[in-house]
Every structure is written in structure tokens, then in C-alpha cells.
N, C-alpha and C positions, 0 to 999 in steps of 0.2 A: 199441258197447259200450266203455266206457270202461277202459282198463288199471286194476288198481290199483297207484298209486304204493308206491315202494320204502319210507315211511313207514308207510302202508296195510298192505303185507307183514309190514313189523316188526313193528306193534302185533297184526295179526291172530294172527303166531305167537305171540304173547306172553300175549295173551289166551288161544288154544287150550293152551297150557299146562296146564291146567285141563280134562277132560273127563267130564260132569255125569253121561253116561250110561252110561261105563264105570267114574265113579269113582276115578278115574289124576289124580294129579298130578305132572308133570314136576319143578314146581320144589319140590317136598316137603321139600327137606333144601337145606343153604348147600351141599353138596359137590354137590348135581343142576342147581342154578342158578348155580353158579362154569361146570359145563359147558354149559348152556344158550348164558353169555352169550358162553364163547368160541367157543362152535358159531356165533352169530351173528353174531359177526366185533367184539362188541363189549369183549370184552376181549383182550389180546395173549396169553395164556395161562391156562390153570386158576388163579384163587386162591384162597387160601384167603378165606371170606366169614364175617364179622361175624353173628352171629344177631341183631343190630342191622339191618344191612343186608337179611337175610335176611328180617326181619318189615318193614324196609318195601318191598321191593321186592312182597310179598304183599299189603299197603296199596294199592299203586300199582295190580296188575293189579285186584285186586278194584273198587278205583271205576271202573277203567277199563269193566271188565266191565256195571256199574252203568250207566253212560254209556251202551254201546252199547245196551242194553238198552233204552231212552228211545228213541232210534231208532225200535224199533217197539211204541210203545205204551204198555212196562213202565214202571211206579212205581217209581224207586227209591228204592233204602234212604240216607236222605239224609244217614244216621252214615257209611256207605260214601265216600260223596262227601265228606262231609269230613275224614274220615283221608287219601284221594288228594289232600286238595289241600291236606292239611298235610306230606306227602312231597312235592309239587312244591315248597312253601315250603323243603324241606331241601336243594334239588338245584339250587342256584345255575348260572344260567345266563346267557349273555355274549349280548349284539345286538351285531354290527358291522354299520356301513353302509357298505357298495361302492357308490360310485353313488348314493348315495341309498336312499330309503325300500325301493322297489320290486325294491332285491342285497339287501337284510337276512338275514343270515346268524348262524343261531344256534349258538351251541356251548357245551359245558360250561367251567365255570369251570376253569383252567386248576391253579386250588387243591387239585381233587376229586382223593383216592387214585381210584385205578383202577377200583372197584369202585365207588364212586358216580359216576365217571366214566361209564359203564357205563349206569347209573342215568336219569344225566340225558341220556343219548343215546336211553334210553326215552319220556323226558319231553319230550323236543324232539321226536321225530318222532309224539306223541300233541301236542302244541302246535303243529305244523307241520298237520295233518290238522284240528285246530278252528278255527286262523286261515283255512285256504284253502275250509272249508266243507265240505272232502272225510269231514269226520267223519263226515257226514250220512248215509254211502253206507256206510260201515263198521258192521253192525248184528251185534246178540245173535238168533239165531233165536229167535223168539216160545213155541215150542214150549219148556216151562221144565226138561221131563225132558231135552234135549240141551241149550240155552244155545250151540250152535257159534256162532262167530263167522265172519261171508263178508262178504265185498264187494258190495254189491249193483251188478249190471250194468243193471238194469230203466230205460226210458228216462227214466217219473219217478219213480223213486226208490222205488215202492209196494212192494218184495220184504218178506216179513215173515218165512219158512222160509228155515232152508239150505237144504232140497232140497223142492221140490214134492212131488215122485215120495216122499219118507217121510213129513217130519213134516209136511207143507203138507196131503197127501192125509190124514193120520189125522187133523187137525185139523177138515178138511170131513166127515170119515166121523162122527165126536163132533159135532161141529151135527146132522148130516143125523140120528141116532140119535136123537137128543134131541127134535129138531125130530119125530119121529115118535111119539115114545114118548108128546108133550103133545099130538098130536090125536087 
């Protein structure tokens, strides 16, 4: 079973941000997502954040959300996807090559205030996870009342629940119901 990568990690918190089935959102306000991003080690201290910033850092998780969601199955909402990938167009990002193609090393333009610095450190390790393919593994449980975001560990890749044992089992108990009810 594969680790998930410290990309992986980031985005997953970032995505759960967001939680469908209690209703909470972490980054609700610029003063909750200033602390977010220095809890994640992504800014050097609380600042103050832009309601500019603020609406698109919300942009960004939400297609990302959208994205994962595709993962297993889900349509998405493809206005979602492209406000995320009009926030990637906002969050100018640097290639250096070490080595060559195979060290490519990304990082935020070195222009960005802090706070879109921030930004594009979210953008790059969601850019880092679709270039290496690892996005694939990174999914929205299918289940649409929770939406958690996991890693899937499964050898090929088929996990569609965060947890079997809740939403994977009430998903099968909803077929098996139904599946009774029409004979």
C-alpha cells in the first residue's frame, strides 16, 4: 500500500476543509484561512488576507473538489473546473531544471505577496499529483452526503468510499433495498 505523498497530504487537507456532512467550513472567513495556511506551514505567520484572495483560494478548492470527484465516477460541474483553472492562470509559477527534464522543480513566482505565494504552493502540489498520475489515487468518496476526500490505498485503484464500514456499507444496504423493493 502505497504512502500518500506529502502533495497528496496537502491537497487532501485542503480539500477536507470543507465538511458536507457536518456543514463546517474551516476556511469560511480570510481571518480562518490566514490560519489554516500558516498551520500548514504555508505562510510564515497569520496575515491579513484579501476577500479577493479569500474568493479565490475557494475557487481553487472547489474545482479541486470537482476533480477529485471524477475519480470515482462523479460529473462534474464544469463552471467549477473552470474558475479552478482560471485561479491556476492567477498563480504564476516558475519550472527550473536541475539536471534536466527528470529534477524539474516547481515553485511559486518569486513576485507573489505572501498570501498568493501561499496559493500557488496549493497549486503546485495539486500540479505535482496530476503530472505524476498520483491524482488518480486522491478521490471524493462517492457517497455525495459526506464528499471526504482519502487517498486510495487499493491495489487497483477501484476504492470509491472513505470508509466501507459507513458510507460504502449504506450504499450496498440502498441497492440491496431497492433491489428488493422491484421484485
Amino acid at each position: 500500500m502505497p504512502d500518500a505523498p506529502a502533495s497528496a497530504q496537502l491537497i487532501k487537507a485542503f480539500a477536507n476543509t470543507v465538511d458536507i456532512e457536518l456543514g463546517t467550513d474551516e476556511l469560511d472567513t480570510a481571518g480562518r484561512l490566514s490560519g489554516w495556511l500558516t498551520g500548514q506551514g504555508l505562510l510564515d505567520r497569520n496575515r491579513r488576507i484579501s476577500a479577493e484572495d479569500h474568493a479565490l483560494c475557494l475557487r481553487l478548492r472547489a474545482g479541486i473538489r470537482e476533480e477529485l470527484g471524477i475519480n470515482v465516477g462523479d460529473t462534474a460541474d464544469a463552471t467549477l473546473l473552470a474558475e479552478a483553472e482560471e485561479v491556476l492562470h492567477e498563480l504564476p509559477v516558475l519550472i527550473s531544471l536541475r539536471g534536466g527534464a527528470r529534477d524539474a522543480v516547481l515553485s511559486p513566482s518569486p513576485n507573489l505577496p505572501p498570501v498568493r505565494k501561499a496559493l500557488a504552493d496549493l497549486a503546485i502540489a495539486w500540479s505535482e499529483l496530476t503530472i505524476t498520475g498520483e491524482a488518480a489515487r486522491l478521490k471524493r468518496c462517492a457517497a455525495h452526503a459526506c464528499a471526504w476526500v482519502f487517498w486510495d490505498v487499493s491495489k487497483n485503484r477501484s476504492r470509491r468510499w472513505c470508509s466501507m464500514r459507513v458510507c460504502g456499507n449504506r450504499a450496498k444496504a440502498r441497492r440491496y433495498t431497492a433491489k428488493q423493493a422491484a421484485a
